[in-house]
N, C-alpha and C positions, 0 to 999 in steps of 0.2 A: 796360631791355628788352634780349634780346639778340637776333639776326637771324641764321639763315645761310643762305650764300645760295651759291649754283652758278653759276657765271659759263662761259659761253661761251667758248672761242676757236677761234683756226684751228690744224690742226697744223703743229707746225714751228715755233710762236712761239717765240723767244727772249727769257727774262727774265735779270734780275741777281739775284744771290744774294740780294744786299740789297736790297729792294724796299721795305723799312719805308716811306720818303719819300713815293713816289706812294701807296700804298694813306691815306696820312694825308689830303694834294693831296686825292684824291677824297673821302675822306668831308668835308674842310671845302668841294668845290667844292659837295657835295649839300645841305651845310646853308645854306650860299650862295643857294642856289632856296628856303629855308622861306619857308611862308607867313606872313602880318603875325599871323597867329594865332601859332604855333609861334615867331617871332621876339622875340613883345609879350611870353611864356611864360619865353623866355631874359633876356628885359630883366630882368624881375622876379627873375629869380635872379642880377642883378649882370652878367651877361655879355652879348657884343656878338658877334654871326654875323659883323657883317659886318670887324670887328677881329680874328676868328679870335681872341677872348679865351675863348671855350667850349670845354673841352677834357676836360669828363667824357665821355672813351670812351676805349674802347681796341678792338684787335682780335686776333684769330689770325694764329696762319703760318698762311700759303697751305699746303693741302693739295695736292699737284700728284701723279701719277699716269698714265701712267708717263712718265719723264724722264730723259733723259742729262744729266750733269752732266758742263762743262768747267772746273777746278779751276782750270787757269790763266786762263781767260780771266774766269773769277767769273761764271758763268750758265748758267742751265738752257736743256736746248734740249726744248719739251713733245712730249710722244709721242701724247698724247691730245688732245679738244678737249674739255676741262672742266677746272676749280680749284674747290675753297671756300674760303670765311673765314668767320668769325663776327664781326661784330661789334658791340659792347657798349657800351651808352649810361644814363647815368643823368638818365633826361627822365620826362616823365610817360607814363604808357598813351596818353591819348587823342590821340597823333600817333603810334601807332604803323604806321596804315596810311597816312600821309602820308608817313613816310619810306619805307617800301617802295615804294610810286610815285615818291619823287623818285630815290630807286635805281634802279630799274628806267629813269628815263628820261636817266640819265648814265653812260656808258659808263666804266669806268676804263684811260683810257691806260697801259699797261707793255710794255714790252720793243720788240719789232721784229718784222719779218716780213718778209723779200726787202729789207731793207736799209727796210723803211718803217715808221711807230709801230703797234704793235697796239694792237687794243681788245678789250678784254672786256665784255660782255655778259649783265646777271642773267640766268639761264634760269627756274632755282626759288629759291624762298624759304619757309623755316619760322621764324615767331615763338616761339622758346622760351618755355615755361611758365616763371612763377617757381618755384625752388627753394624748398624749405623749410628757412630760414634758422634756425638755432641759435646759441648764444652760444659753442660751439666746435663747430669745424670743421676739416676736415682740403683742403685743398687741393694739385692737382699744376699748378707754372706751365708752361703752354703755350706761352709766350715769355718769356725773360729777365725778369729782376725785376731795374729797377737802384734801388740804396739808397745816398745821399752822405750823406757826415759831416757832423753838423750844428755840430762844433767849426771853429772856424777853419781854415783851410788852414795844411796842413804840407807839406813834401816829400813827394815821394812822388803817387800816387793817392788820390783824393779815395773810390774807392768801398768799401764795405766788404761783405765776404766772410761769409754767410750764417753761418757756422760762428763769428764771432769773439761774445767774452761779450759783449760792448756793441753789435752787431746792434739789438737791441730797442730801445734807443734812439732811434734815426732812425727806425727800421723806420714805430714808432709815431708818431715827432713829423711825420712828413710825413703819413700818412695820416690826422690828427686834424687837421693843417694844412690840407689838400684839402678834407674837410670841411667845416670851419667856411669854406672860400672861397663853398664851394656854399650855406653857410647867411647867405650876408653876414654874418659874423664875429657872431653874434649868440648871446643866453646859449644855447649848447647845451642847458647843465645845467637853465634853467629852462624850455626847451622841450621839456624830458625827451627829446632827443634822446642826451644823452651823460651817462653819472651817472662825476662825479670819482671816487667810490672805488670802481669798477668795476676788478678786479682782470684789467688788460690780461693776454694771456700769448702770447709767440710761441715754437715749438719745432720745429726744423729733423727732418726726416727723411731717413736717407739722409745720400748726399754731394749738393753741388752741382756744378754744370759751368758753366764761364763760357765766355760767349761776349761777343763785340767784335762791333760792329754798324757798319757803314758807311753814313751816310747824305748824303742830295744836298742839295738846296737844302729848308730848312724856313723856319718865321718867327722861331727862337730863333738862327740859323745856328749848329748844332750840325753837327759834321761827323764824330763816330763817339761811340758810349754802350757803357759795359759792361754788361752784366747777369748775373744767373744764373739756371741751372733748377733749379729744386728744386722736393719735395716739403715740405710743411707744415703743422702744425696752428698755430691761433691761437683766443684768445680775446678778442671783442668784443663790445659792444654790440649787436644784433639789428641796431638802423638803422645804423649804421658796419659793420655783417659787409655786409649789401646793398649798401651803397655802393660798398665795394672791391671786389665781385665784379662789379659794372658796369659802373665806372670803369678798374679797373685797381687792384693794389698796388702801393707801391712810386711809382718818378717817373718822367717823360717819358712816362706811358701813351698818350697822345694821338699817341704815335712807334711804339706798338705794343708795346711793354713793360707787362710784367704782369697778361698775359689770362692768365686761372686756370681749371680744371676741376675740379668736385667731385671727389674719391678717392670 
């Protein structure tokens, strides 16, 4: 399910460029409040709210509108009092209006305001329609996509750049990896979730553009990700194309890396 939502502030807030960190903080404070329903639902899928071991979501850049940017200082000072996000969960439907009330009644701390912490506040909120998923598809990332080598560590950066011949590689082994986490490692193939000779296919369009992500205190103490933007088509498995369009492609999506919009 995906959610966006229109959040409140005061004008005059001042946020950080990098804001990945808290918008993460808040979505695992909200899952934090699920109910023994919603929490018994994640049990069953191998994972733990209250371990922050659940990590199928991802979200948007804040839409911000209009805003001064201070380059050196790294933060936006807002002009208006409203931002969106979207963000994107792979749970079932029937908590889909429980997390819109548990949003709705936890404020996401960011930035400052007269030298004091700001809060933003959902105002509205739209449950996006599911898409209609196809076994290729073209996608444009809306936040960095980062992808690590899955060969041992070399010199050098671990990440690798949209454009190189062996991209697909990783591309694939991690998001068939996230996957089968969400399926407790269990036969894909005889749950006819995943067919082995299913002819994967990813193909960059375009250039990419890389960007460095600075981020604050998380649970992996991760302290900056690369990713890239790009545009893309890929082919998958109908339940594996939904998946990563929930979830996130790529890794770290739980940091806010690799929310995707249809082309």
């Amino acid at each position: 399910m995906r959610i966006q939502f229109s959040l409140s502030c005061q004008k005059g807030t001042i946020i950080p460029i990098n804001y990945q960190s808290e918008i993460s903080g808040w979505i695992f404070a909200v899952l934090s409040n699920a109910s023994a329903e919603l929490s018994m639902w994640v049990q069953q899928q191998g994972f733990d709210l209250a371990s922050k071991s659940y990590k199928l979501f991802t979200f948007s850049p804040l839409a911000i509108y209009p805003y001064e940017m201070d380059q050196v200082r790294q933060e936006f000072k807002l002009l208006g009092n409203q931002v969106k996000v979207g963000v994107s969960f792979y749970i079932s439907p029937a908590f889909e209006q429980q997390l819109v009330n548990l949003f709705r009644q936890t404020p996401l701390q960011l930035g400052s305001l007269d030298g004091q912490p700001a809060f933003f506040e959902v105002k509205h909120w739209q449950v996006l329609p599911r898409p209609g998923f196809k076994e290729t598809m073209q996608f444009k990332a809306a936040s960095p996509i980062s992808v690590t080598s899955i060969e041992e560590a070399k010199a050098g950066s671990p990440y690798i750049l949209p454009d190189n011949p062996e991209y697909d590689i990783s591309f694939f082994h991690h998001l068939v990896r996230r996957f089968k986490a969400a399926r407790q490692y269990r036969s894909l193939a005889q749950l006819k979730l995943l067919d082995p000779a299913f002819p994967m296919h990813y193909r960059l369009l375009g250039q990419a553009k890389s960007r460095l992500i600075h981020l604050k205190s998380n649970p992996e103490g991760i302290s900056q990700l690369r990713g890239f933007s790009y545009e893309f088509e890929v082919s998958l498995p109908i339940h594996l194309m939904e998946f990563c369009y929930y979830t996130g492609f790529g890794e770290f999506t739980h940091l806010g890396f690799g929310y995707v919009d249809i082309k």
